[in-house]
Structures are given as C-alpha cells and as structure tokens.
Backbone and ligand atoms as CSV (ligand in chain L), in Angstrom:
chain,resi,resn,atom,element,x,y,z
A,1,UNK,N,N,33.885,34.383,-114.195
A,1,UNK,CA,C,35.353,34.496,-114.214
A,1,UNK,C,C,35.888,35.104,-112.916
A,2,UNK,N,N,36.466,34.622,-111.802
A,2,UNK,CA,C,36.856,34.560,-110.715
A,2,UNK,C,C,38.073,35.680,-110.861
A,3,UNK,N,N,39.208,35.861,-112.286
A,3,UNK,CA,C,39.956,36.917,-112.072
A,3,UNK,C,C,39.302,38.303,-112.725
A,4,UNK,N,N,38.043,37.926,-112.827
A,4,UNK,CA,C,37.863,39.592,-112.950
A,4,UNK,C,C,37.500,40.471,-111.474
A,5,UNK,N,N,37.271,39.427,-110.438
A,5,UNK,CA,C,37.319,40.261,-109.242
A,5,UNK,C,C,38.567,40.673,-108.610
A,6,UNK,N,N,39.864,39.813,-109.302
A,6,UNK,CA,C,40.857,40.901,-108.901
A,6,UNK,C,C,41.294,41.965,-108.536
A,7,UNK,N,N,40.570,42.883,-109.615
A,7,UNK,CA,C,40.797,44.202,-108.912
A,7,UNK,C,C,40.212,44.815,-108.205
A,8,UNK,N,N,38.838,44.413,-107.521
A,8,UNK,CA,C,37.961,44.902,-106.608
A,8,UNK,C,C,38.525,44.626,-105.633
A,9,UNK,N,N,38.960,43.138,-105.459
A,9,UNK,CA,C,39.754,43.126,-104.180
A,9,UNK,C,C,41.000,43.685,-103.827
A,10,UNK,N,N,41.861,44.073,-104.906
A,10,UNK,CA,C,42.744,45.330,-104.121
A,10,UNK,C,C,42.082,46.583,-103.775
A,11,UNK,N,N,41.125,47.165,-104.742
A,11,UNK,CA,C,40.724,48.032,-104.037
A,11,UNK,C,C,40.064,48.533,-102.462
A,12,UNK,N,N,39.375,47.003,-102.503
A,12,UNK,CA,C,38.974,46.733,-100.827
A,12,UNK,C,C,40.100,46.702,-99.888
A,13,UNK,N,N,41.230,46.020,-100.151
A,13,UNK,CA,C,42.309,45.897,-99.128
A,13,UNK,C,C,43.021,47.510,-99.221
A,14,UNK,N,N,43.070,47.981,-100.452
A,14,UNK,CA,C,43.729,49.152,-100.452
A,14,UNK,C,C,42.508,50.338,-99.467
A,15,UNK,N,N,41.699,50.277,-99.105
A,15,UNK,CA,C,40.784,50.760,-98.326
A,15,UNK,C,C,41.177,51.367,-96.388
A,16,UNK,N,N,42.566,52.280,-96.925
A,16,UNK,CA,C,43.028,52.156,-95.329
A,16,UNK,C,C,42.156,53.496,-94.414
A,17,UNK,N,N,41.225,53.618,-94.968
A,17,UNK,CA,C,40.126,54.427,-93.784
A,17,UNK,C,C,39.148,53.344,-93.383
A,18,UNK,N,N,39.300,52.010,-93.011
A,18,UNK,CA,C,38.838,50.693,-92.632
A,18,UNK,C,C,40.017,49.797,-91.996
A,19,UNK,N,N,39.425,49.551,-91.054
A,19,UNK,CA,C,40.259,48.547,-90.640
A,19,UNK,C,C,40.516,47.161,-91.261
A,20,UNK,N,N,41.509,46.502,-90.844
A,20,UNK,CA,C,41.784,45.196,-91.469
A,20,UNK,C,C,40.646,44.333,-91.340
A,21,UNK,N,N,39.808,44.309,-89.921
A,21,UNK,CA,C,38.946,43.206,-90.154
A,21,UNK,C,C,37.440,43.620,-90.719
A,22,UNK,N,N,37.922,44.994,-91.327
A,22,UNK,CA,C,36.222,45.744,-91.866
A,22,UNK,C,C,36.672,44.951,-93.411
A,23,UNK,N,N,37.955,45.583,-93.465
A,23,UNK,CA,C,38.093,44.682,-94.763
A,23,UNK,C,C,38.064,43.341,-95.143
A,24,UNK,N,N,38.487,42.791,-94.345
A,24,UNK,CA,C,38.234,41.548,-94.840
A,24,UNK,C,C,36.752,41.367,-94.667
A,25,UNK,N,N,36.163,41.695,-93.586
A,25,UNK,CA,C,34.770,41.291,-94.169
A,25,UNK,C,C,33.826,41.857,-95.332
A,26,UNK,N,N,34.554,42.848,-96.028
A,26,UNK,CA,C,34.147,43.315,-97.463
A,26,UNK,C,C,34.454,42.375,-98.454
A,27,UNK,N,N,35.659,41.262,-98.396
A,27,UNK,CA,C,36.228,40.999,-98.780
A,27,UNK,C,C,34.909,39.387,-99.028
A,28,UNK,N,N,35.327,38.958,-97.991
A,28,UNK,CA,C,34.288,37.736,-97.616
A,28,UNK,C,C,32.704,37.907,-98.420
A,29,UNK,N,N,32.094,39.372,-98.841
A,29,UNK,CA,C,30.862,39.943,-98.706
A,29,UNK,C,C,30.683,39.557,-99.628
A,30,UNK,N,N,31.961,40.351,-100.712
A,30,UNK,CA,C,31.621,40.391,-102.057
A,30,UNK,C,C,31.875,39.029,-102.429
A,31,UNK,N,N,33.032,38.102,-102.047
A,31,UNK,CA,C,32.882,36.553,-102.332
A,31,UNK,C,C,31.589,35.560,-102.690
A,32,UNK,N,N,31.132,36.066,-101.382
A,32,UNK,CA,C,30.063,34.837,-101.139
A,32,UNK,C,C,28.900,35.596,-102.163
A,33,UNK,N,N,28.556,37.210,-102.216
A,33,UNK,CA,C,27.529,37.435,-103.025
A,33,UNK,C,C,27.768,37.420,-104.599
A,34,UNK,N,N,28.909,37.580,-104.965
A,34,UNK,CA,C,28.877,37.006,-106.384
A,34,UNK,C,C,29.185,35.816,-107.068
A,35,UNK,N,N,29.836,35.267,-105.902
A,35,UNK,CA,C,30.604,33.796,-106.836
A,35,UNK,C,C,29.680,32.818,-106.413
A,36,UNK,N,N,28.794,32.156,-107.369
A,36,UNK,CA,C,27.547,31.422,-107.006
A,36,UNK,C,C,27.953,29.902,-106.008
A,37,UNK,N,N,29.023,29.515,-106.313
A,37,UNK,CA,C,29.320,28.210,-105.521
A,37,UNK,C,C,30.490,28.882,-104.562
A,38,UNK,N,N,29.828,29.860,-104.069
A,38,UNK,CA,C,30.479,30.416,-102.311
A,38,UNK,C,C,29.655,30.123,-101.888
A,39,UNK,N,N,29.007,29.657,-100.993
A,39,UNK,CA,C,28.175,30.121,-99.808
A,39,UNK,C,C,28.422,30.799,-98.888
A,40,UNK,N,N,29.299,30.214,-98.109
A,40,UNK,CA,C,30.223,30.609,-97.221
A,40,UNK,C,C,31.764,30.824,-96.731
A,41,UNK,N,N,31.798,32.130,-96.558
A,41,UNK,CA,C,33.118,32.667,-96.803
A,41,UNK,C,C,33.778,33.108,-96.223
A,42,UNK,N,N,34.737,32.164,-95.621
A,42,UNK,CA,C,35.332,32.950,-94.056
A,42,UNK,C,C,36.567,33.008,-93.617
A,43,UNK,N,N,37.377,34.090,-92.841
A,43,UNK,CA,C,38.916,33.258,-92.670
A,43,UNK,C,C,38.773,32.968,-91.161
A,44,UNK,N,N,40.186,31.911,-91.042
A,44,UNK,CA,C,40.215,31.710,-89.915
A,44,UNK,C,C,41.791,32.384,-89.862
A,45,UNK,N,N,42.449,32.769,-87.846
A,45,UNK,CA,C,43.828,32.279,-88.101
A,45,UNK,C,C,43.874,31.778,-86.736
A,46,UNK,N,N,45.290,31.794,-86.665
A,46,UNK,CA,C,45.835,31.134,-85.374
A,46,UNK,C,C,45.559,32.011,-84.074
A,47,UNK,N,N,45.278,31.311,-83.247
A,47,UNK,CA,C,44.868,31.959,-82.113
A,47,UNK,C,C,45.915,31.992,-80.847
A,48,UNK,N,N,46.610,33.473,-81.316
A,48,UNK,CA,C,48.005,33.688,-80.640
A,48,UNK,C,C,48.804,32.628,-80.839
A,49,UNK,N,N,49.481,32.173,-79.461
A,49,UNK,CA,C,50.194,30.531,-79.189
A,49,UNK,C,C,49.871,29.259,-79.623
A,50,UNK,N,N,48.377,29.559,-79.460
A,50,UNK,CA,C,47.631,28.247,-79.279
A,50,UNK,C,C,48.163,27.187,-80.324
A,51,UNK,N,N,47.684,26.307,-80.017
A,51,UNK,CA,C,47.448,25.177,-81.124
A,51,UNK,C,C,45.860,24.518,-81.803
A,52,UNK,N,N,45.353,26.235,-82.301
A,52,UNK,CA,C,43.809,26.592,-82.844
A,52,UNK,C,C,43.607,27.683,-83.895
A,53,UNK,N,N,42.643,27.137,-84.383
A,53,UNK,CA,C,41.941,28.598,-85.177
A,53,UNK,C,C,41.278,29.220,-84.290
A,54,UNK,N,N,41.166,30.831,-84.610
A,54,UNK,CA,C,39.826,31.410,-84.506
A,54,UNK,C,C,39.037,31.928,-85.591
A,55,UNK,N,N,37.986,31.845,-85.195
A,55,UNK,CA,C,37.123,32.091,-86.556
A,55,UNK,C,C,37.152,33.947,-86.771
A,56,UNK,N,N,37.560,34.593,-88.037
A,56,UNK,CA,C,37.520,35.927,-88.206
A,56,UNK,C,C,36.535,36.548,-88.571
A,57,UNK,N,N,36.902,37.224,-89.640
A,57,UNK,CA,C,35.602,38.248,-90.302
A,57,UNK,C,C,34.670,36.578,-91.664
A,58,UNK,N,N,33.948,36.610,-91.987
A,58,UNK,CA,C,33.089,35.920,-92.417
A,58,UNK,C,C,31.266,36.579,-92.740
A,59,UNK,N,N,31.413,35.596,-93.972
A,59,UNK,CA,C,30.187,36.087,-94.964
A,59,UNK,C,C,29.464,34.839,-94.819
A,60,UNK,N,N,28.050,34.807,-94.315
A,60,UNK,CA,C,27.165,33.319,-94.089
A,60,UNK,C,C,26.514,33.336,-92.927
A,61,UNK,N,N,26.001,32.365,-92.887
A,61,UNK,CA,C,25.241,31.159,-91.957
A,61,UNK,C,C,26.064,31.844,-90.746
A,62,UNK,N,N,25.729,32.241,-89.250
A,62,UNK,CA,C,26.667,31.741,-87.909
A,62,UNK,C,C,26.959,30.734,-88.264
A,63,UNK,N,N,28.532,30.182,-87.367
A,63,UNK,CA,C,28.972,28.811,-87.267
A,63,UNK,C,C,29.291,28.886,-85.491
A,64,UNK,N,N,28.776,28.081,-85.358
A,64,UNK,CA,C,29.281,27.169,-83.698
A,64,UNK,C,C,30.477,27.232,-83.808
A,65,UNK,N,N,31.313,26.740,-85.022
A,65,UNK,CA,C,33.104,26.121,-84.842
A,65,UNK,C,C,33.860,27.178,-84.691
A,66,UNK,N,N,34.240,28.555,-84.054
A,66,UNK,CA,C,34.806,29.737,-83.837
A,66,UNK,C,C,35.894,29.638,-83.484
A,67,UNK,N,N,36.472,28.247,-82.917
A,67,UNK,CA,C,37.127,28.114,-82.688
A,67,UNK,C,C,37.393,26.298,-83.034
A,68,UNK,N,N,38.683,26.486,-83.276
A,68,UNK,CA,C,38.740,24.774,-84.458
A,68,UNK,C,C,40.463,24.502,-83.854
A,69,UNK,N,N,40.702,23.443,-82.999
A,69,UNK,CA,C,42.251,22.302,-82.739
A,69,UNK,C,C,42.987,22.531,-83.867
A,70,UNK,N,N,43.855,22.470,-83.904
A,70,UNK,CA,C,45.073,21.871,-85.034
A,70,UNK,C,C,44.526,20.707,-84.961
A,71,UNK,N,N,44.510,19.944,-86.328
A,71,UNK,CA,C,44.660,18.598,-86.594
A,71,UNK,C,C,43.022,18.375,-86.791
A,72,UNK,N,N,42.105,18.904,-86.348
A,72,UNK,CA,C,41.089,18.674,-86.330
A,72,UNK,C,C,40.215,19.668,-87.496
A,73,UNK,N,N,39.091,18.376,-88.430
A,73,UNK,CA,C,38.478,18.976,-89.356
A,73,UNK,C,C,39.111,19.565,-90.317
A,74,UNK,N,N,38.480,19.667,-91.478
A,74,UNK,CA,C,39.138,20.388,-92.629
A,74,UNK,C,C,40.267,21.603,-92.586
A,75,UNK,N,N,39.726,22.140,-91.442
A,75,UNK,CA,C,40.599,23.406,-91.194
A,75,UNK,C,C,41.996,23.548,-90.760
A,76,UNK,N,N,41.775,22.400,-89.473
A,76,UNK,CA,C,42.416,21.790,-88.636
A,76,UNK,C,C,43.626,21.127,-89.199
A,77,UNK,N,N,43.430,20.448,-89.956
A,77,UNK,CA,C,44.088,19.983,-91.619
A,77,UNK,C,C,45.253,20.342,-91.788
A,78,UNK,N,N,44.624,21.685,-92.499
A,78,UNK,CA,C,45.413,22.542,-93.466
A,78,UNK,C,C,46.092,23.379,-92.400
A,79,UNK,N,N,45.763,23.531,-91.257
A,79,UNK,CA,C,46.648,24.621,-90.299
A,79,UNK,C,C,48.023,23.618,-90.017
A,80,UNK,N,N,48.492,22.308,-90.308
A,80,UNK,CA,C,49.287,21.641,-89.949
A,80,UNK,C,C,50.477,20.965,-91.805
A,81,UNK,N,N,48.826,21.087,-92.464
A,81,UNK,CA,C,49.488,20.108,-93.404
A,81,UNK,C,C,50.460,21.819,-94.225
A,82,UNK,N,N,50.044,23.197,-93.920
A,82,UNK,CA,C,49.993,23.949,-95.173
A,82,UNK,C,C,50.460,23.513,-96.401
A,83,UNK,N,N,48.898,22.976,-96.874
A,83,UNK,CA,C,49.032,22.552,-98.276
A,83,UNK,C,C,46.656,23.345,-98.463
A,84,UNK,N,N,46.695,23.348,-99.813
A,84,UNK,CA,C,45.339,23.427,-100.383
A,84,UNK,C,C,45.107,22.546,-99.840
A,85,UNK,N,N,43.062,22.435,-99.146
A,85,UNK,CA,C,42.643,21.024,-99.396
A,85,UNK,C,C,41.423,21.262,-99.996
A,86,UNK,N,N,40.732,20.670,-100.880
A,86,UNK,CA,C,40.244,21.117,-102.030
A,86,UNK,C,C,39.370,19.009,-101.738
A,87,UNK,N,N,38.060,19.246,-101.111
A,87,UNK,CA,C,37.106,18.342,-100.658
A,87,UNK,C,C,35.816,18.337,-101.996
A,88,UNK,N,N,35.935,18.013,-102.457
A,88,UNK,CA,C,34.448,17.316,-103.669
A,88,UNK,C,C,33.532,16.783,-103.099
A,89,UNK,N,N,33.428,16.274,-102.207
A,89,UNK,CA,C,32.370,16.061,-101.247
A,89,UNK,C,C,32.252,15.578,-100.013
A,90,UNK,N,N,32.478,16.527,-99.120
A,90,UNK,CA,C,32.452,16.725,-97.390
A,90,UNK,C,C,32.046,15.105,-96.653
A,91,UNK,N,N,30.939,14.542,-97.786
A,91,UNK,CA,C,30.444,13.107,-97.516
A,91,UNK,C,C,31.495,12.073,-96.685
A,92,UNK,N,N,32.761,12.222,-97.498
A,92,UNK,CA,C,33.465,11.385,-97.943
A,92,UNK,C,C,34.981,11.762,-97.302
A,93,UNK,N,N,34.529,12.485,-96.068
A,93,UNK,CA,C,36.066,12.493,-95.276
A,93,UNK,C,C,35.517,12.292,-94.380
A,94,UNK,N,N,36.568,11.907,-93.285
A,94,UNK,CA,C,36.460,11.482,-92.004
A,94,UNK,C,C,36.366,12.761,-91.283
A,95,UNK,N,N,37.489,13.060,-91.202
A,95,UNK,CA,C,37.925,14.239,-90.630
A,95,UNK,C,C,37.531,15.391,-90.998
A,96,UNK,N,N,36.166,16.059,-90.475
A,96,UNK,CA,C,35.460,17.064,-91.114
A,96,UNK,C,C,34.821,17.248,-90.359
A,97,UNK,N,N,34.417,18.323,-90.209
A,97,UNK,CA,C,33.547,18.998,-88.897
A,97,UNK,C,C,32.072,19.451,-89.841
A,98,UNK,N,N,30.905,19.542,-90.217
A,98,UNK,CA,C,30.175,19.969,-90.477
A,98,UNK,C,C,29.289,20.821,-89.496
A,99,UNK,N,N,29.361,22.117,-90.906
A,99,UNK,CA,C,28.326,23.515,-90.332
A,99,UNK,C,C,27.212,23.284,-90.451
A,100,UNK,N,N,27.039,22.938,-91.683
A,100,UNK,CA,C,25.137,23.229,-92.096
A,100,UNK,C,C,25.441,21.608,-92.945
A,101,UNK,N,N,23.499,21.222,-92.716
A,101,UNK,CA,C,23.884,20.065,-93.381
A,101,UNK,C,C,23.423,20.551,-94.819
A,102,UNK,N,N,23.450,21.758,-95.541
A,102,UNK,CA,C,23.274,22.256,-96.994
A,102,UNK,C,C,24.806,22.084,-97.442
A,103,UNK,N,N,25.680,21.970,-96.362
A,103,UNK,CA,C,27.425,21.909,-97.971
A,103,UNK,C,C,27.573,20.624,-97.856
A,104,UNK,N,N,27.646,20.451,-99.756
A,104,UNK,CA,C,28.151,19.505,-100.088
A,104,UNK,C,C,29.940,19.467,-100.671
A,105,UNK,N,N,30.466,20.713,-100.617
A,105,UNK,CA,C,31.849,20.561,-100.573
A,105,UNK,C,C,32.330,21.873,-100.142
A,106,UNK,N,N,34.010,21.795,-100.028
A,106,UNK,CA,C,35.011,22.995,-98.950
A,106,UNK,C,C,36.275,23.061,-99.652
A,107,UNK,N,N,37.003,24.133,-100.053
A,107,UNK,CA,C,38.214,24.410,-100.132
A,107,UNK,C,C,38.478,25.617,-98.939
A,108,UNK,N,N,39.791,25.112,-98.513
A,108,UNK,CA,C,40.365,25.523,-97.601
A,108,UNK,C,C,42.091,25.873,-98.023
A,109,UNK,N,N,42.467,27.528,-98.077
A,109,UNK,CA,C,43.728,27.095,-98.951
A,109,UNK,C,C,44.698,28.319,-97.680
A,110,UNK,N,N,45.767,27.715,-96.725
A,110,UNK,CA,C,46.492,28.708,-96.133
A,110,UNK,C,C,46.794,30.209,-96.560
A,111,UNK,N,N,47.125,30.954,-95.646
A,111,UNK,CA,C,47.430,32.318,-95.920
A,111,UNK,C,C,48.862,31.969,-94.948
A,112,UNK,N,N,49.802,32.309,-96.098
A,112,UNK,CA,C,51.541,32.626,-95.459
A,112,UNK,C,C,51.887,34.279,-95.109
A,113,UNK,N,N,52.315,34.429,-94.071
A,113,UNK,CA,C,53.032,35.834,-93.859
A,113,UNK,C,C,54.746,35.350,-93.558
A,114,UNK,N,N,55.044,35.972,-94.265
A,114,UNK,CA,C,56.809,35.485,-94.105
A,114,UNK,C,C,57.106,34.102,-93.977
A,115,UNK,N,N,55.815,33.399,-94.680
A,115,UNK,CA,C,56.371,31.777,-95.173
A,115,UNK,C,C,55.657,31.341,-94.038
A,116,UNK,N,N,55.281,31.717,-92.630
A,116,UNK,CA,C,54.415,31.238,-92.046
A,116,UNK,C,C,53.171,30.945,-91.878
A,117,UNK,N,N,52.553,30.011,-91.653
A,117,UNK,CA,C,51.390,29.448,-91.987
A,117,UNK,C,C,50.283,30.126,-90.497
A,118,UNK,N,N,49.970,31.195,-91.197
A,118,UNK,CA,C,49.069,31.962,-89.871
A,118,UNK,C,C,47.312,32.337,-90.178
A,119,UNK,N,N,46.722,31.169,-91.450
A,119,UNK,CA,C,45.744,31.378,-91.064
A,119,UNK,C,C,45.210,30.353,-92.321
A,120,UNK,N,N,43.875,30.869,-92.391
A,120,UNK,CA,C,43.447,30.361,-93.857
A,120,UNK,C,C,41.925,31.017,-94.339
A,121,UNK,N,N,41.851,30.826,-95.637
A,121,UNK,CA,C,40.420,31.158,-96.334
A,121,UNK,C,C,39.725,30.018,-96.133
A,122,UNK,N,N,38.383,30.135,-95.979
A,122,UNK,CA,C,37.570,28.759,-96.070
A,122,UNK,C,C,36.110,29.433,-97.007
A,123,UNK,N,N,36.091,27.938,-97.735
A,123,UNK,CA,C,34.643,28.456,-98.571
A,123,UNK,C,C,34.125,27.440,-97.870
A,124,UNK,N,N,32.647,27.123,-98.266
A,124,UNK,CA,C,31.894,26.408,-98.262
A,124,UNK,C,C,31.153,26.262,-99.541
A,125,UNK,N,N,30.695,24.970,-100.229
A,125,UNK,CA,C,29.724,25.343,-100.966
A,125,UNK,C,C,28.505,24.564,-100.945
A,126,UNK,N,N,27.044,24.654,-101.402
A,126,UNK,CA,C,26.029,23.826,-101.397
A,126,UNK,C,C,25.865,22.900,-102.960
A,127,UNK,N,N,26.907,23.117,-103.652
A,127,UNK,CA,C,27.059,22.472,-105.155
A,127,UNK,C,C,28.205,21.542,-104.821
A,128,UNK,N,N,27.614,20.151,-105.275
A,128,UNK,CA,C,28.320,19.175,-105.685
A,128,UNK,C,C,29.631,19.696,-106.280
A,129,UNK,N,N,30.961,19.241,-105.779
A,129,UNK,CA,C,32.230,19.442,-106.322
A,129,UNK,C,C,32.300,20.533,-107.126
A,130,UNK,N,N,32.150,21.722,-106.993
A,130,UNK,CA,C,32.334,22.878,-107.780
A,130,UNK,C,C,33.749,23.591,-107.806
A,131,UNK,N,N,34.747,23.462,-107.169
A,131,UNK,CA,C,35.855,23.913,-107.254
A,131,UNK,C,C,37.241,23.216,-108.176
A,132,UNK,N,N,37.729,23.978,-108.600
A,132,UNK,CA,C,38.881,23.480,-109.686
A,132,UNK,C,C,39.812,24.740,-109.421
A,133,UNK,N,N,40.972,24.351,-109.822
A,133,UNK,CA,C,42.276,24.916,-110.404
A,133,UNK,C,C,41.924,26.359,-110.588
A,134,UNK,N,N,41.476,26.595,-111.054
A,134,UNK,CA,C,41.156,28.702,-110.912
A,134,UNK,C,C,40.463,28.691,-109.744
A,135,UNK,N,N,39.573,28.347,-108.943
A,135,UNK,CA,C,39.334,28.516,-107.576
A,135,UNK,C,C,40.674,28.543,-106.631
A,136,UNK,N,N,41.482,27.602,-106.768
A,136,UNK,CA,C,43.061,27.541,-105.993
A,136,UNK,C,C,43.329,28.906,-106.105
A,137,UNK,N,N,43.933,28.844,-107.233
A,137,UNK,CA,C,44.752,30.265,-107.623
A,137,UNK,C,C,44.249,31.787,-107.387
A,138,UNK,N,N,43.132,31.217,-107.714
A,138,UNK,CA,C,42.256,32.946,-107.239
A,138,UNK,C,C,41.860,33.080,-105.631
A,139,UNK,N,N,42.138,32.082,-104.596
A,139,UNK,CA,C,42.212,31.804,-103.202
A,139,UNK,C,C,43.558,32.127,-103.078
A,140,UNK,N,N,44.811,32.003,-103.534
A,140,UNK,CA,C,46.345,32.004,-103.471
A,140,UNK,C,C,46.315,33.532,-103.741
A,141,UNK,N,N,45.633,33.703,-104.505
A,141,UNK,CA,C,46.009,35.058,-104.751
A,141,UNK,C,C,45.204,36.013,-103.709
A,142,UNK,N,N,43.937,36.046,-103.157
A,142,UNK,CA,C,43.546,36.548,-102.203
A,142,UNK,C,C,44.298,36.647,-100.829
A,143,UNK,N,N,44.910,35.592,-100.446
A,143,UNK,CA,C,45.363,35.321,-99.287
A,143,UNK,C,C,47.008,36.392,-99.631
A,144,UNK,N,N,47.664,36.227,-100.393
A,144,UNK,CA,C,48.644,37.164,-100.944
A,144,UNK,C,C,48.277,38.151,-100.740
A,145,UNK,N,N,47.697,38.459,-101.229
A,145,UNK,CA,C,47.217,40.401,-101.318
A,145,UNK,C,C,46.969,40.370,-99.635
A,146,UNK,N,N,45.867,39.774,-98.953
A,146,UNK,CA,C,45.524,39.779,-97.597
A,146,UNK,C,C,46.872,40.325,-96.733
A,147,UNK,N,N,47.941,39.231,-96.851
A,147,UNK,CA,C,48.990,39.161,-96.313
A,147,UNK,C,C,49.834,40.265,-96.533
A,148,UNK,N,N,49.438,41.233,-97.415
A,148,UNK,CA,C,50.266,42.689,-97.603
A,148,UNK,C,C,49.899,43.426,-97.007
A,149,UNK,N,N,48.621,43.729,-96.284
A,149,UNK,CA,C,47.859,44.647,-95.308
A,149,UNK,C,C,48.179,43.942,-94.056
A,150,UNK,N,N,48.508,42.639,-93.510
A,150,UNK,CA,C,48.453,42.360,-92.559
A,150,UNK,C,C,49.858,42.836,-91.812
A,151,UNK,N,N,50.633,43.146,-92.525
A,151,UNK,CA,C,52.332,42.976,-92.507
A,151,UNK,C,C,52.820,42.219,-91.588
L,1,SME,N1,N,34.011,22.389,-92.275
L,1,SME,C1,C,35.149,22.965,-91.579
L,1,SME,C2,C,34.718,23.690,-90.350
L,1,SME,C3,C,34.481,25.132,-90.560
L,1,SME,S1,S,32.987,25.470,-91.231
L,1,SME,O1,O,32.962,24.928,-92.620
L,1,SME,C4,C,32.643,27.083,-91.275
L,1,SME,C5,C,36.139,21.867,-91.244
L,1,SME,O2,O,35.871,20.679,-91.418
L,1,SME,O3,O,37.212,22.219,-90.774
C-alpha cells in the first residue's frame, strides 16, 4: 500500500537539519527500497534557462542521461507535455532513451511550483507494466509535498 508511506515522507521533507537535496535523496532511498516495482528512483528538473533536465538526487543504477533536451525521451516528454506519462512497456515507444536494458516500464509524473512545470519524478521498473492509478496519485502527491520545501 503506497499511502501508507505518506507519512514517512513528510517526515523526511519535514527534516530541516538536511538539506533539500539530502532529502530528497532520503526520499528516492526509501522509494526504491520498499516499493518492489521501483527500481529506480530519481528526480530530474530544469536546468536554469535551458531547454533540459538535470538529473538530481536519485536511488539506483548510475545513469549516463544527467542531463536530458526538452522533447527528448520519456522525460523530455513530460517536461513539455506537463501531463503523467505512465509507459507499460518502454519496448513500445519511440521516443525513449534507455538506462539499463533490465526496465521493462517508466512513469514519469511533473512536479509544479506555482503551476510551473520545473521538474519531475521518474521511476523505473524491471516488472512488466506494474504501475496504475495509485502509483499516479501517490507520485502527485510526492511531488506536492516536494514542492512545499522547495518554495
Ligand atoms: N528513460 C528515460 C531516461 C531517464 S532514465 O530512465 C534514468 C527517458 O526515456 O526519458
């Protein structure tokens, strides 16, 4: 049950003898080690001006992609479309950048600060289509809370 970590994760963000990006990578830690179809758990945001991600605090594998275009790859995506994108199997898009060849699917769901679209959560997982409708919401709701420490 994905909302019983609710309240661990305020307590992590409420954690202000840590910095923002200690937290979030507590945040990422506990993701990927309890929720079995995390693997990998990472945010990205915008990189200043640019028209890019950078890759942030993250739980996993290194990734090469540290840095990811607008428009480009899953990430790339969602930094343009801000909408969820919620992939069942990575196979089966074009437009996808692959980390490891172990994921077989990715939700990727924006983080808004004042309605602006300044970053995002990314999972990874190695299970066939494992994400649904309480994965969204419990990503919506992370990125919320996130966005209250970030001000
Ligand atoms: N698969 C992502 C790239 C980031 S890695 O998953 C860490 C994409 O297509 O945007």
């Amino acid at each position: 049950m994905l909302n019983k970590l609710r309240p661990e994760i305020n307590i992590i963000l409420s954690s202000t003898d840590l910095s923002v990006d200690d937290r979030l990578q507590n945040i990422c830690s506990l993701l990927q080690e309890t929720i079995t179809h995390y693997d990998w758990v990472g945010f990205y945001f915008r990189n200043g001006d640019k028209e890019e991600l950078k890759l942030g605090p993250y739980a996993g594998e290194p990734t090469d992609h540290t840095i990811i275009p607008f428009g480009k790859g899953i990430c790339g995506q969602v930094a343009m479309s801000n909408q969820n994108f919620v992939v069942p199997d990575v196979k089966a898009q074009d437009n996808y950048i692959a980390c490891s060849i172990t994921v077989k699917a990715e939700i990727v769901v924006p983080l808004f600060l004042n309605g602006e679209n300044i970053g995002q959560i990314d999972i990874d997982s190695n299970t066939p289509d494992p994400f649904t409708e309480e994965d969204e919401q419990f990503l919506e709701f992370v990125n919320k809370e996130v966005a209250n420490i970030i001000i």
